[in-house]
Every structure is written in structure tokens, then in C-alpha cells.
C-alpha positions as CSV (number, residue, x, y, z in Angstrom):
1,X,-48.5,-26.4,17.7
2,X,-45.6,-29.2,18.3
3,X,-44.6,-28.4,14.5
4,X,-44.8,-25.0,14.7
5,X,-42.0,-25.4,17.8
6,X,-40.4,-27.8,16.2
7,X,-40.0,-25.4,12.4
8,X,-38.9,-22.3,14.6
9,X,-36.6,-24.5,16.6
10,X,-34.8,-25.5,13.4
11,X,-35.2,-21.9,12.4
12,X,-33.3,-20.9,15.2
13,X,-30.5,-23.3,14.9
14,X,-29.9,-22.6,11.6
15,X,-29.3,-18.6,12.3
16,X,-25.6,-17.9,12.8
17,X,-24.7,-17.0,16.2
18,X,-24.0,-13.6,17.1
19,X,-20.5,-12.9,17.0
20,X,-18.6,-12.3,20.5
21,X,-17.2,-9.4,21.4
22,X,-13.4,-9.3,21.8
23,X,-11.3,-7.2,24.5
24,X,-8.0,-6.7,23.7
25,X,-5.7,-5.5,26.5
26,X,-2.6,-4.6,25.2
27,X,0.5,-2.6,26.9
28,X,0.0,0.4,24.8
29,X,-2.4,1.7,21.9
30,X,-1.6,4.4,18.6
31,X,-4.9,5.1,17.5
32,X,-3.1,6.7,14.7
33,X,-1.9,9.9,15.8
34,X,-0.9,9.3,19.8
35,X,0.2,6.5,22.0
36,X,-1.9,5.6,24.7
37,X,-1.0,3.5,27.9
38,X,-3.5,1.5,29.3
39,X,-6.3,1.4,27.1
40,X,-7.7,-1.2,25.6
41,X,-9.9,-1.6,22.3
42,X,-13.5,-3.7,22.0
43,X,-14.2,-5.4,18.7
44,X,-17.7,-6.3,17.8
45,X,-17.8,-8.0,14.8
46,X,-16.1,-6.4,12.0
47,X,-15.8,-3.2,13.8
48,X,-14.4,-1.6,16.8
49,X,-17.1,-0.3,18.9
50,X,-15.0,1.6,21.9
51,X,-11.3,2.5,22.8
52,X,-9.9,4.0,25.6
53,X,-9.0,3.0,29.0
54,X,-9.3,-0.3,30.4
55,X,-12.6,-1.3,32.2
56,X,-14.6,-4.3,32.4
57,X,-15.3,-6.1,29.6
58,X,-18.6,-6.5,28.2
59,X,-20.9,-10.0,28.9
60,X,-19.7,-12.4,27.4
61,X,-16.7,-11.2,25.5
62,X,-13.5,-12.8,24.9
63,X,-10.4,-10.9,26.3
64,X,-7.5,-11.3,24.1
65,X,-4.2,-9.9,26.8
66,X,-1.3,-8.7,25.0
67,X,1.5,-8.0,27.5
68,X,4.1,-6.2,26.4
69,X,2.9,-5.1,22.9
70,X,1.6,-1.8,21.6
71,X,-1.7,-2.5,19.4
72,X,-2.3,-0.1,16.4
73,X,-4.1,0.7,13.0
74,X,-3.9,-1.9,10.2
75,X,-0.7,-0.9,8.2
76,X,-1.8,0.4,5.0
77,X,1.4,-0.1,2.2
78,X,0.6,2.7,-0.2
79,X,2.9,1.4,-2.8
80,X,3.4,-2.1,-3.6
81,X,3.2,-4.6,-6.6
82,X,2.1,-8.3,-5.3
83,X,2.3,-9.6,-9.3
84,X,6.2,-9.0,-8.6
85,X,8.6,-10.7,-6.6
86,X,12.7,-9.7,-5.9
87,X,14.7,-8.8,-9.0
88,X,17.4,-11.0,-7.7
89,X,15.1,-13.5,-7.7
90,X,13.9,-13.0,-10.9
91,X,14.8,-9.9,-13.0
92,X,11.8,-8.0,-14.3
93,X,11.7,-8.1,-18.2
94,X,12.0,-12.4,-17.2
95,X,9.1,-12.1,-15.0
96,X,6.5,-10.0,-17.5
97,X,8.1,-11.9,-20.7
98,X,8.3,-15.5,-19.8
99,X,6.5,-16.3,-16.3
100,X,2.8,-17.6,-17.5
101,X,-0.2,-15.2,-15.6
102,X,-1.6,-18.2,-13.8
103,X,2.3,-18.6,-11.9
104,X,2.4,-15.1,-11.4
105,X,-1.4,-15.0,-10.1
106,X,-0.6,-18.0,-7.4
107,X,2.5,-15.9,-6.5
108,X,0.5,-13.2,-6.0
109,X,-1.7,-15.2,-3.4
110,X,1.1,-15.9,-1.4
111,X,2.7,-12.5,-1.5
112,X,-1.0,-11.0,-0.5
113,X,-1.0,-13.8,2.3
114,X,2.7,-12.9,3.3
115,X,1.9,-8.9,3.8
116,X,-1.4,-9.9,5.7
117,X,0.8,-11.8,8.1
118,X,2.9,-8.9,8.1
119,X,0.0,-6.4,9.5
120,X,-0.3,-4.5,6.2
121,X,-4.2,-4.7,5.6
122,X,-4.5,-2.5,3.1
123,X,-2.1,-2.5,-0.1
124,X,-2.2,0.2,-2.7
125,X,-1.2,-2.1,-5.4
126,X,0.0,0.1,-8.2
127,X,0.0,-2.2,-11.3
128,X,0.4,-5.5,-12.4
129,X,3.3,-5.1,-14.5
130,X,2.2,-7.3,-17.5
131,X,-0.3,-9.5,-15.5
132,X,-3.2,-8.1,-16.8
133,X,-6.1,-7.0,-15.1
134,X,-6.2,-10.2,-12.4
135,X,-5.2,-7.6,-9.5
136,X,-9.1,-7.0,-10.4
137,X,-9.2,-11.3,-9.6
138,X,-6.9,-11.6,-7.0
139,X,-9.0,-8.4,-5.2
140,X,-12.1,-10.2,-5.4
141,X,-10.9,-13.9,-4.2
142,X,-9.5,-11.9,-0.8
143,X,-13.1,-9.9,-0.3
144,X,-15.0,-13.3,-0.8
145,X,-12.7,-15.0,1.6
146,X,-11.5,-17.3,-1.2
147,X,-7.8,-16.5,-0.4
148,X,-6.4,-14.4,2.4
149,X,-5.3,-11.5,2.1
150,X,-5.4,-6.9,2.6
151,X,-7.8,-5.2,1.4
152,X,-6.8,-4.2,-2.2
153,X,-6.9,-0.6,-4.0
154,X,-5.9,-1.7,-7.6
155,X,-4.1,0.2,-10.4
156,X,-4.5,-2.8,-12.9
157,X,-2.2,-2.6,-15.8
158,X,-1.1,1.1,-15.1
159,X,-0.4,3.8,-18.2
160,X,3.0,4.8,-20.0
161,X,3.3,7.0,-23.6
162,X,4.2,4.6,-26.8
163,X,7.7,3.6,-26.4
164,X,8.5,4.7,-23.2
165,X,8.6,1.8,-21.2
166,X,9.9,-2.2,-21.6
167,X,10.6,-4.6,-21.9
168,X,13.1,-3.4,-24.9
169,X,16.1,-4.5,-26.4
170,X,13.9,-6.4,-28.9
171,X,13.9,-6.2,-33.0
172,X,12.1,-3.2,-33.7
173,X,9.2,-5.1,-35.5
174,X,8.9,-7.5,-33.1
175,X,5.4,-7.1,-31.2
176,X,6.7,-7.8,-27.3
177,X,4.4,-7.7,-24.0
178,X,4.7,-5.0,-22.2
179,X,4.6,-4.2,-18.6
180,X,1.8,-1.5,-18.8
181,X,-1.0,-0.6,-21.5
182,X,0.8,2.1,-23.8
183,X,-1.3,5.0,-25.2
184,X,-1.2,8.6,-26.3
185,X,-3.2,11.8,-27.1
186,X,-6.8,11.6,-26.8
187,X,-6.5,7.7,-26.8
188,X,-5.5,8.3,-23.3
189,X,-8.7,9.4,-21.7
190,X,-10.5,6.4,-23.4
191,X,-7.6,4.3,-21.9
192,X,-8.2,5.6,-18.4
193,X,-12.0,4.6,-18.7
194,X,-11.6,1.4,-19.9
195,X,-8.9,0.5,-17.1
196,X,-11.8,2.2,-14.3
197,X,-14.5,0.0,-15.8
198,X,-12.5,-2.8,-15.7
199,X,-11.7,-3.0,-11.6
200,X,-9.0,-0.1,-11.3
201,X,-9.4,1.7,-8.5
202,X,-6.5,4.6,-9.4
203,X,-5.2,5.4,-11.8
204,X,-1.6,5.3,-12.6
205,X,0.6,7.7,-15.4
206,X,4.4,7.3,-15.7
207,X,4.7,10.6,-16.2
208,X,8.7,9.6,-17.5
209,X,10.8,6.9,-18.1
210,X,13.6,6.1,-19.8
211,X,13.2,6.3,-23.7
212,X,16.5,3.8,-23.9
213,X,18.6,1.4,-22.1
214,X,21.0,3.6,-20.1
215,X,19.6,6.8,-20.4
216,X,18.2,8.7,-17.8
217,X,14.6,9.4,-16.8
218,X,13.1,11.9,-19.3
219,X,9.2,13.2,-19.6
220,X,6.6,11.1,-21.3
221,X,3.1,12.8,-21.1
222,X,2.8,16.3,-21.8
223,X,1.0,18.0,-19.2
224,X,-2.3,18.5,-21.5
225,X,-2.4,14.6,-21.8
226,X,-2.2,14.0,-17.8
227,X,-4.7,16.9,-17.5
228,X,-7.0,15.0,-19.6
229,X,-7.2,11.7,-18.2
230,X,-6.9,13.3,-14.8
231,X,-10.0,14.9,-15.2
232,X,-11.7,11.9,-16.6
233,X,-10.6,9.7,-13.5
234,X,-11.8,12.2,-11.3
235,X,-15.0,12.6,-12.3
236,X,-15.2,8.8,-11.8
237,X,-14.5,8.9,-8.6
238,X,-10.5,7.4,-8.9
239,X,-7.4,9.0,-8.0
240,X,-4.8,9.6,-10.3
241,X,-0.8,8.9,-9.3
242,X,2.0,9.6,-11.6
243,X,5.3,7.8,-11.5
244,X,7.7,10.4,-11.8
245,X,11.7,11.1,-10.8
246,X,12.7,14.3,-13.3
247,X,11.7,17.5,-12.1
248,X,9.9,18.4,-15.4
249,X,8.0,15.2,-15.5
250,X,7.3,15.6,-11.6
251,X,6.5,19.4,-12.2
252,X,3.5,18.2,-15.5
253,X,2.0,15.5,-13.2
254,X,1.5,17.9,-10.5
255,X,0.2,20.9,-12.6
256,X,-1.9,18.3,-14.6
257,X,-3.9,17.9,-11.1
258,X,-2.5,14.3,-10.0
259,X,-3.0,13.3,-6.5
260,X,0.2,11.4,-5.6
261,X,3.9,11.2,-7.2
262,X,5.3,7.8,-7.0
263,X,9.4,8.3,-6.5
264,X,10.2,11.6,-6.9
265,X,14.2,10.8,-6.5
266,X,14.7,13.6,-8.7
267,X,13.1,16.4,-7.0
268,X,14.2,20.2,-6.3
269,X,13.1,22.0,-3.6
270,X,10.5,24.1,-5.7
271,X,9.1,21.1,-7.3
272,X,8.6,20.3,-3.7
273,X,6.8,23.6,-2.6
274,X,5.0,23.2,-5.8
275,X,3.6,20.1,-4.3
276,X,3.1,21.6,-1.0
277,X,1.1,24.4,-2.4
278,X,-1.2,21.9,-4.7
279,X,-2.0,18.9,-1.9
280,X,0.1,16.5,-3.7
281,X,1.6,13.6,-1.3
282,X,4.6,11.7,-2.2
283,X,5.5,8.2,-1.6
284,X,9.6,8.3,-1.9
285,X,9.1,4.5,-2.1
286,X,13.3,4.2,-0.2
287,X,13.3,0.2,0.3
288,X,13.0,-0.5,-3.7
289,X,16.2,1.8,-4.0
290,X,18.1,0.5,-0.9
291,X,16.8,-3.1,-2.4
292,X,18.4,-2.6,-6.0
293,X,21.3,-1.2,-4.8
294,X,22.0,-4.1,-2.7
295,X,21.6,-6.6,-5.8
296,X,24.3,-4.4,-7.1
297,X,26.6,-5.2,-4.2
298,X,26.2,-2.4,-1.6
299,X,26.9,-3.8,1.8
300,X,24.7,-0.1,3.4
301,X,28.0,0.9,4.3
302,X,28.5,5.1,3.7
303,X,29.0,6.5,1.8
304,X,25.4,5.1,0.0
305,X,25.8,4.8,-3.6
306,X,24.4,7.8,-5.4
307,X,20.5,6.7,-6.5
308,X,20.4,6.0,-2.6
309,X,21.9,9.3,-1.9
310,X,19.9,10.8,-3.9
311,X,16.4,10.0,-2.7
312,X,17.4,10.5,0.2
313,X,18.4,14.1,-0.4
314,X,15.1,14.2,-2.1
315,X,13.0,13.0,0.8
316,X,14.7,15.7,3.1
317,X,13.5,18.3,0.6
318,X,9.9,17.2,0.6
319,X,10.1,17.0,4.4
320,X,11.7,20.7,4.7
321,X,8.6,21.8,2.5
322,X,6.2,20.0,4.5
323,X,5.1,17.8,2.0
324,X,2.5,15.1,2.8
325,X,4.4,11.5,2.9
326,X,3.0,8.4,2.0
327,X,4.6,5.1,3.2
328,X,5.3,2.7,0.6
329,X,8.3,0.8,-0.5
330,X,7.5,-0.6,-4.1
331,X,7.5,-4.2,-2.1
332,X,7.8,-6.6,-5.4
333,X,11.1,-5.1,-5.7
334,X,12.1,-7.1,-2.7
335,X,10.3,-9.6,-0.6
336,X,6.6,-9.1,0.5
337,X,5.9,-9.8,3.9
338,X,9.5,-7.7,4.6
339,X,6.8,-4.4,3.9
340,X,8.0,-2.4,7.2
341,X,11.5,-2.2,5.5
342,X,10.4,1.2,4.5
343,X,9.0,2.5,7.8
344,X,13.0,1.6,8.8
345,X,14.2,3.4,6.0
346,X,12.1,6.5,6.7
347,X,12.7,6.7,10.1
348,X,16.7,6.3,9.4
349,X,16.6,9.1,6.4
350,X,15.1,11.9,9.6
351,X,11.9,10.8,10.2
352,X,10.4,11.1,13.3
353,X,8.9,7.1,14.5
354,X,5.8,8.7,15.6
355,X,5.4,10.2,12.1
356,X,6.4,7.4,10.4
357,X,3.6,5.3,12.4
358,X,0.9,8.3,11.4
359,X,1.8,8.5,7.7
360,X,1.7,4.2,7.6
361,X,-2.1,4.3,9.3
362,X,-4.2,7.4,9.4
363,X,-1.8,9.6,6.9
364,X,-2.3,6.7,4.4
365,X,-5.5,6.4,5.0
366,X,-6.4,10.0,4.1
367,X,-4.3,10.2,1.1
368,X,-6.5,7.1,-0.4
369,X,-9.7,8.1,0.9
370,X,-10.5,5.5,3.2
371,X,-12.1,7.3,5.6
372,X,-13.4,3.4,7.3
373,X,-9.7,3.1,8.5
374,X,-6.4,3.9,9.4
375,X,-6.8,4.6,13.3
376,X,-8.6,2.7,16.0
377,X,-11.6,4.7,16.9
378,X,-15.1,3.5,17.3
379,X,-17.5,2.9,14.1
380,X,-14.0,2.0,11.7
381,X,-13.1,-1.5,10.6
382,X,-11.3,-3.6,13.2
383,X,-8.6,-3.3,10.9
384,X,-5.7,-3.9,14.0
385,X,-1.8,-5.2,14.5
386,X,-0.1,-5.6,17.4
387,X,3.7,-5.8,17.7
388,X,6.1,-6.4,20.1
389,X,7.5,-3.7,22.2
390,X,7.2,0.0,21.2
391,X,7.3,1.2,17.4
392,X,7.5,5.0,18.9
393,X,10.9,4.3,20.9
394,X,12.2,1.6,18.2
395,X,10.6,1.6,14.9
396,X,12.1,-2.1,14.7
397,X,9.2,-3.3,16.6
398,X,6.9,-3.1,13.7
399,X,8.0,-6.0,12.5
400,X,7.9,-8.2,15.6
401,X,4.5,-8.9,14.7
402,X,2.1,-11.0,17.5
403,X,-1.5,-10.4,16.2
404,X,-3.6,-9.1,13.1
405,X,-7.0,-8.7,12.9
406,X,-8.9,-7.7,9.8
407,X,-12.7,-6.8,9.8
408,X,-13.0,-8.3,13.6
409,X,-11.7,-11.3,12.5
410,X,-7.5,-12.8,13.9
411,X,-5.6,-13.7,11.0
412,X,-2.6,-14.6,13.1
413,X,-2.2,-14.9,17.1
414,X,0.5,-15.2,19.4
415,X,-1.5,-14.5,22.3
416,X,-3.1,-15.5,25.3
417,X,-7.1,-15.6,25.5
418,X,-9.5,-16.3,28.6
């Protein structure tokens, strides 16, 4: 009987202990669609369990007080590529041609650690850009807790028509790495396939490019080739986003049945309503063009140069026609970590804060289909940030970051606990 004790004393010990429940009190919540004064949020293990307003806290939680700060959703970055870093940095044909895929993986780590810290928890990552398939690597290291890092929805190496895409500039029978797998015609579908069964989580078309240094964007895919692999991406279960700035090429992606256009700098107001009328969200991705124009040596004195100019004309057309926004910056352009540079830009291009804030969380959320997050409500992921001040009244705040929290557990504090 005293070893019998003994063996389920041990037994005991061994189990892990239950995890604590955690109150957090902050000034303010946005649950993804409203602010909210006085409430607070309880976390039991990875997921919230109750929000509203404040009351006792459970027995034996922890209560985490956050005066002054407005607690919200995880930030979801629906656009950004964490195998780049800033072109003035590097530019990109040097990064895909001559930095080695194990540099550009452990760059990658600390990029995916950096937008963590940020209080992005999610990242739609929309390519590697030469790197492979170890977005697929770098995905898996963050959801064993190898590496820190957001939650990952991975493009992997992304899909462009033969000869559309770079690097270039290259003797013509020279064999040169490129920055996405290129394919055509049936060979597509095939191409979309292997890319799903291989990690990729969407699936991403540059629906144009530019065929030549300093020429503008044309179309690549004909709309029967986007039709094709759209339909063989949707019936396995994967979005489909097309990279597109022309209205033709915008127009083909959108009739071919994609879900998302990346850009869309190019836009008219009936390519807009055509987008409108089909479900199709944009992501107008502001901060890679305000970033490139600033290598360039634009100081953001007006007037903006015209790329600048022009998405932002753009983005007022897709807002007149009540086109679904996306938030996402193309981060890898500039520096990860700096992610709520676009939630600036869209707020300073006519967006309301408050929309801005719903697009980045629960918007986001139901463009990718991750129904498990984007507002804080009970039974989702205690997927949380809390910044300084209030994002609705100064969209500056979002980046005065004092806590994150992913799955229950804080990935950074600046906080007081009792």
C-alpha cells in the first residue's frame, strides 16, 4: 500500500500543473469591431474564456493591470515577406542571387521575432522570394516553440508566367535563380499542387509584371490559366491571391475567381466595383511604396511622387466602392518589427482609425479564414496586444507597444502583476 502512495505520488508530481488563469485589466478593450471602457479580458490557457466588464477575478488567477493602455486582437499583417529585409539594405536581385538560404533563413528568425514583438501574431507571408520552400521550416520551428514567432499562413515560392519576373539583366542562356517558381498553361495547375503539398497555405499568381527593365506592369496569365489553378487551389482548401497593378491584369485575376489582389496601384473605379461585386479584398500594401520612394530620396514632403500618388488615388477608389481592405504593408520592403507603418499610412490616405483597427484584426481575420481569431471574444485564441494610449483617437499608439500574448502565453511585458 506505501508503494502504491508512493507510485501515484510521483505520478502526481510529474503531471504539469494546470495553467493559471490571467486577468488583464486594461484602460480600454477593441474586441475587434468597438472600444470598450472598463472591461477586462480572462485568459485560461491558450484561450480567452470571458470579456466584458470588470469583476472579480477568478481563484487563483494572476491579474495583469495595464493602466493607461487599450488591449486588443492580435495584429494580423496580411501581407509581408520575412525572407526579405529593406532594399536599402540590401537590394533585391543581391538578396535572391547571392545571400546563401541558411543567412536568409536566420534573418528570417529574427524578422518573425521582431513582428511578434511588434504585436503582429499572425503574418500572411506571401512568398519567399527565392528562399525556397523554408517559410514551410521557419512555420514549423515557431508552432513547436523552437523559435519565436506569429502564427504563419505561407505562400512558399509564389507563381509568375515564364519570363516575367527577375532577377534579369543576365545573358540570355544563362540559367539564373529566380525569385518565384515560373510556369505556364496546364503546367500551372500541377504547379499549384505541388506548392499545396509542399506547406503552402495560399496560393499566390502575379497576375503581371514587367516583361523588361523599365517597362511598365503588363498582364502575365491569361484569365483561363488563373481560372485553372484557382479552381485546383480551391478545391484544396487554399486561397488564391494575385499580385496585380494594371487594370487588365487586376480585372483576369478577379474574373479567374481569386480571393485577394495584392497592390492594385493601378486600379479604375470599375475594376473596383468589379471587385465589390465579386468579394474580392484588396491589400493596397502603402508602406512598401512610401518605403521605395523614400530610398529614392523623397523627404514625404507634397506633393508625393507619382507611384505614391497613385496608390493612393487608387485606395480612395476601392474605398468609394466599398471594397473589403486588407492591412498589409509588403514589410520586407522595409524593416519588420516597423509592421504598423501601414495602419499610419491608411489612416493618413482617409481611413477612419477605428476601421483601420477592424480591417488589421477581425477584417483580416475573415479575409484568411481564421475564424479562431482576430477579436477578443470567449472560445478564440488568447491571441492579445496591448498599446499605449488609444489607437482609435491616435492611430500612433499601435506602435507603443507594452504587452503581447500569443495562445495564453506573454511574449513581452511591460506591466505590473499581483
Amino acid at each position: 500500500m506505501t508503494m502504491r502512495i508512493a507510485m501515484l505520488a510521483a505520478l502526481l508530481l510529474a503531471m504539469p500543473a494546470a495553467a493559471q488563469p490571467i486577468v488583464l485589466r486594461p484602460a480600454q478593450v477593441f474586441d475587434g469591431d468597438a472600444m470598450h471602457a472598463g472591461w477586462q479580458v480572462v485568459v485560461d490557457g491558450t484561450t480567452i474564456v470571458s470579456a466584458g466588464p470588470a469583476g472579480a477575478a477568478p481563484a487563483g488567477a494572476r491579474v495583469i493591470d495595464l493602466p493607461g493602455a487599450t488591449l486588443m486582437p492580435g495584429l494580423i499583417e496580411g501581407h509581408g515577406h520575412l525572407f526579405l529585409h529593406p532594399y536599402n539594405e540590401t537590394p533585391w536581385d543581391d538578396q535572391v542571387l547571392h545571400e546563401p538560404v541558411a543567412l536568409r533563413t536566420v534573418r528570417a528568425v529574427a524578422a518573425a521575432a521582431a513582428t511578434l514583438r511588434a504585436g503582429f501574431t499572425t503574418v500572411r507571408d506571401l512568398g519567399t522570394e527565392g528562399a525556397g520552400y523554408a517559410d514551410v521550416g521557419l512555420k514549423r520551428a515557431i508552432d513547436q516553440g523552437i523559435v519565436p514567432g506569429p502564427r504563419m499562413i505561407v505562400a512558399t515560392r509564389a507563381l509568375v508566367a515564364t519570363g516575367a519576373y527577375g532577377p534579369r539583366g543576365f545573358e540570355p542562356g544563362v540559367e539564373v535563380p529566380l525569385g518565384a517558381e515560373a510556369v505556364d498553361g496546364p503546367a500551372l495547375v500541377t504547379a499549384v499542387r505541388r506548392q499545396i503539398g509542399n506547406g503552402a497555405d495560399v496560393v499566390k499568381l502575379y497576375a503581371d509584371y514587367r516583361w523588361g527593365p523599365g517597362e511598365p506592369s503588363r498582364p502575365t496569365f491569361s484569365q483561363a490559366e488563373m481560372a485553372a489553378a484557382v479552381e485546383a487551389a480551391h478545391s484544396a482548401g487554399r486561397q488564391v491571391t494575385a499580385h496585380a497593378s494594371t487594370p487588365e491584369g487586376m480585372t483576369r485575376a478577379v474574373m479567374a475567381g481569386v480571393d485577394a489582389i495584392e497592390h492594385g496601384s493601378g486600379g479604375t473605379a470599375a475594376v473596383f466595383r468589379l471587385m465589390k461585386a465579386r468579394g474580392v479584398t484588396l491589400c493596397p500594401t502603402l508602406a512598401a511604396g512610401d518605403a521605395i520612394a523614400r530610398y529614392r530620396g523623397w523627404n514625404g514632403a507634397e506633393p508625393a511622387p507619382p507611384g505614391v500618388a497613385d496608390e493612393r488615388a487608387a485606395f480612395a477608389l476601392a474605398r468609394a466602392a466599398g471594397v473589403n481592405i486588407c492591412v498589409g504593408g509588403d514589410v520586407g520592403v522595409f524593416a519588420h518589427g516597423e509592421n504598423a507603418r501601414e495602419l499610419r499610412l491608411l489612416v493618413a490616405a482617409g481611413m477612419a482609425p477605428a476601421a483601420v483597427l477592424r480591417a488589421a484584426t477581425a477584417g483580416n481575420a475573415a479575409a484568411f479564414g481564421l475564424a479562431d481569431r482576430g477579436r477578443v471574444a470567449p472560445g478564440l485564441l488568447a491571441d492579445l496586444v496591448a498599446v499605449e494610449g488609444d489607437p482609435v483617437r491616435d492611430i500612433g499608439a499601435v506602435a507603443r507597444v507594452v504587452m503581447v500574448m500569443k495562445g495564453g502565453a506573454e511574449v513581452t511585458a511591460d506591466v505590473r502583476g499581483r
